[in-house]
C-alpha positions, -999 to +999 in steps of 0.1 A: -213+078+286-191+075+252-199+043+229-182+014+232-155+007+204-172-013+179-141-039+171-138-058+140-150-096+140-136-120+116-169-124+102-165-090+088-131-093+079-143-116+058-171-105+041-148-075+034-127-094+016-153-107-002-164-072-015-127-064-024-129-093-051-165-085-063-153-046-070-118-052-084-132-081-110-121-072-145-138-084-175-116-095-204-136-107-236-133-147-229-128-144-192-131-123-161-104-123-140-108-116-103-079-097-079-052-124-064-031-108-035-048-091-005-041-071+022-056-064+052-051-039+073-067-041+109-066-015+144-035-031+165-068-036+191-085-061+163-051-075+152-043-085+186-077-100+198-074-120+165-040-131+162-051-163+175-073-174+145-057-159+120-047-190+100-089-197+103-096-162+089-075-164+059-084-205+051-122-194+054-118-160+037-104-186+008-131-210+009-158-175+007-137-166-021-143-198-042-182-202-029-181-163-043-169-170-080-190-202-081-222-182-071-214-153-092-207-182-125-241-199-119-263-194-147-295-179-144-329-198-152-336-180-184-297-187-191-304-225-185-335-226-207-312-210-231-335-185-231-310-155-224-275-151-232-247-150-205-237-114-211-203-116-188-179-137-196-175-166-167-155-152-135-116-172-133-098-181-098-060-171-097-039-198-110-017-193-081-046-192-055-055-168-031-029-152-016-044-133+019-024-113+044-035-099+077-016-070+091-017-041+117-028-006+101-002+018+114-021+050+101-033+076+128-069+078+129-078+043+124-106+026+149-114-001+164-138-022+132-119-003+106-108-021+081-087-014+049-081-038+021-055-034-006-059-060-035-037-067-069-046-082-101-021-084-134-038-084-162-028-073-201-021-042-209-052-019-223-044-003-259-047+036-234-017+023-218+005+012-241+020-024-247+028-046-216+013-059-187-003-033-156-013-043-125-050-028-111-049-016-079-086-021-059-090-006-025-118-009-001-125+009+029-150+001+062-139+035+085-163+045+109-190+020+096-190+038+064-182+017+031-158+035+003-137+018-027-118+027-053-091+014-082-065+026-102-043+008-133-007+012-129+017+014-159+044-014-161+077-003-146+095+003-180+068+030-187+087+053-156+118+057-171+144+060-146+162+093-141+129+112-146+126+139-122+095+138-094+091+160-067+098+192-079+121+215-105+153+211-100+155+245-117+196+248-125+199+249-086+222+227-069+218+193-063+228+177-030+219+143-036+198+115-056+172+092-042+160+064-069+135+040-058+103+019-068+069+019-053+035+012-071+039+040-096+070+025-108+109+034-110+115+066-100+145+096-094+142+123-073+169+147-068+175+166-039+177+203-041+168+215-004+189+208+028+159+192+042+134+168+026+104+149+040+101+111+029+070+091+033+030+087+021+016+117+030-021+131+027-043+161+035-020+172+069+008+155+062+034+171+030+061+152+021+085+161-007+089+123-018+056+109-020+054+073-021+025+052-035+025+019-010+016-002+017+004+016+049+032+001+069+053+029+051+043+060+077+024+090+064+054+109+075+080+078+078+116+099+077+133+136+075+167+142+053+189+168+062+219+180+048+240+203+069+265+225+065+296+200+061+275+182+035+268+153+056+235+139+056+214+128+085+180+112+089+155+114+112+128+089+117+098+092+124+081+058+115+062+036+134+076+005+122+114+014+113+140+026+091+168+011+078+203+024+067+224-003+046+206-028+067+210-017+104+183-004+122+182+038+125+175+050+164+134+059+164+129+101+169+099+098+183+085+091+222+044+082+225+037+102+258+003+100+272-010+095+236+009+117+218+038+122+198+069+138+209+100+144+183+134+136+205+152+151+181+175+117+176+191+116+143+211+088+126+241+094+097+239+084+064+271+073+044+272+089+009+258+058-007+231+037+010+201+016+009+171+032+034+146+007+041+112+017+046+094-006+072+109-036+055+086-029+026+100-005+007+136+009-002+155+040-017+190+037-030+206+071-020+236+088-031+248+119-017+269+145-046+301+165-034 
């Protein structure tokens, strides 16, 4: 007989969140500053079993938080007898508090007890990076009982100038259109060059030719672009929790039949200037070029 799913408890959850903050704390000379914004990303199976307690999750995830830094800040013996020096500087809450969100993980793949946490911290800029203020990025994974983590530091916004070209050469070709938007790498411009593009987060099967660095409610493969032969545009989506076009929802392409996905086909116009909303989370101002 096949394992029971093992499903998340809220124990776990927090404890989780826990590790996030102990892996994404970031030593400055006077203080150590700890991540304040975190997501959580949970199987729609251990989201809805939850939903009930949620408000308890996050106050006691909070109140682990604190009882964390606190623990972590006690001073040794030796340091007591003043017989050691502290060789970290002390550990500092956000000023703003904790800020803790709990939301369904809309990747495919994901299992029942997975769990994926996302965390932010600004901090001052590091002389590699140049002057300004960056935001570290921590994320921690429990997939399949195995534990994973990782960070990055991203460049303020100004450091992306906007009108610099991602996604490709544009080679002297023609271009159809411009998409400029903002996600955790910064400001961005891509323009379009092909009569059909691929919008969303991709990864090892998925290629898009706008690759977006955000939350996972944006869709690994979240919409298609397509110019035809008119020049009118169209997109497709693809998404599992919506697209917008200057605010109004865009007709969903895809059916879930007996567990998998099946493309209708369904395809909504886009004006020659518009907003696309990604999943409420994330959006692209497009213009289309005659």
């Amino acid at each position: 007989m096949p394992a029971a799913p093992t499903h998340a408890t809220a124990r776990e959850i927090i404890l989780e969140i826990v590790r996030n903050m102990r892996d994404g704390l970031e030593p400055l000379h006077y203080s150590t500053l700890a991540p304040a914004i975190y997501n959580v990303y949970l199987h729609p199976s251990d989201l809805d079993r939850l939903r009930g307690i949620l408000p308890r999750i996050v106050l006691e995830a909070r109140q682990a938080l604190d009882a964390e830094v606190e623990s972590l800040n006690r001073a040794s013996l030796g340091e007591r007898l003043k017989l050691t020096r502290r060789h970290e500087p002390r550990i500092t809450a956000p000023e703003g508090g904790w800020q803790i969100g709990i939301l369904e993980n809309t990747d495919d793949g994901v299992e029942p007890g997975d769990i994926v946490i996302y965390s932010e911290l600004a901090l001052p800029a590091k002389p590699e990076f140049g002057a300004g203020s960056m935001t570290k990025r921590i994320a921690t994974r429990r997939m399949g009982g195995t534990l994973s983590s990782s960070s990055s530091y991203d460049k303020p916004t100004g450091a992306v100038l906007p009108g610099g070209d991602v996604g490709g050469d544009v080679g002297g070709g023609p271009v159809f259109a411009v998409i400029e938007y903002e996600d955790q790498g910064g400001r961005k411009l891509y323009r379009m060059t092909k009569e059909q593009i691929v919008v969303g987060r991709g990864g090892r099967d998925y290629w898009t030719d706008i690759k977006l660095d955000t939350l996972p409610d944006v869709s690994r493969e979240h919409f298609r672009l397509r110019r035809d032969a008119s020049g009118k545009f169209f997109l497709k989506d693809l998404s599992r929790l919506g697209t917008t076009i200057n605010g109004q929802p865009a007709p969903s392409s895809v059916d879930v039949v007996d567990g998998a996905k099946r493309d209708r086909n369904v395809e909504a116009e886009v004006p020659e200037k518009a907003r696309i909303g990604l999943a409420g989370v994330l959006f692209l101002e497009f213009r289309g070029i005659p």
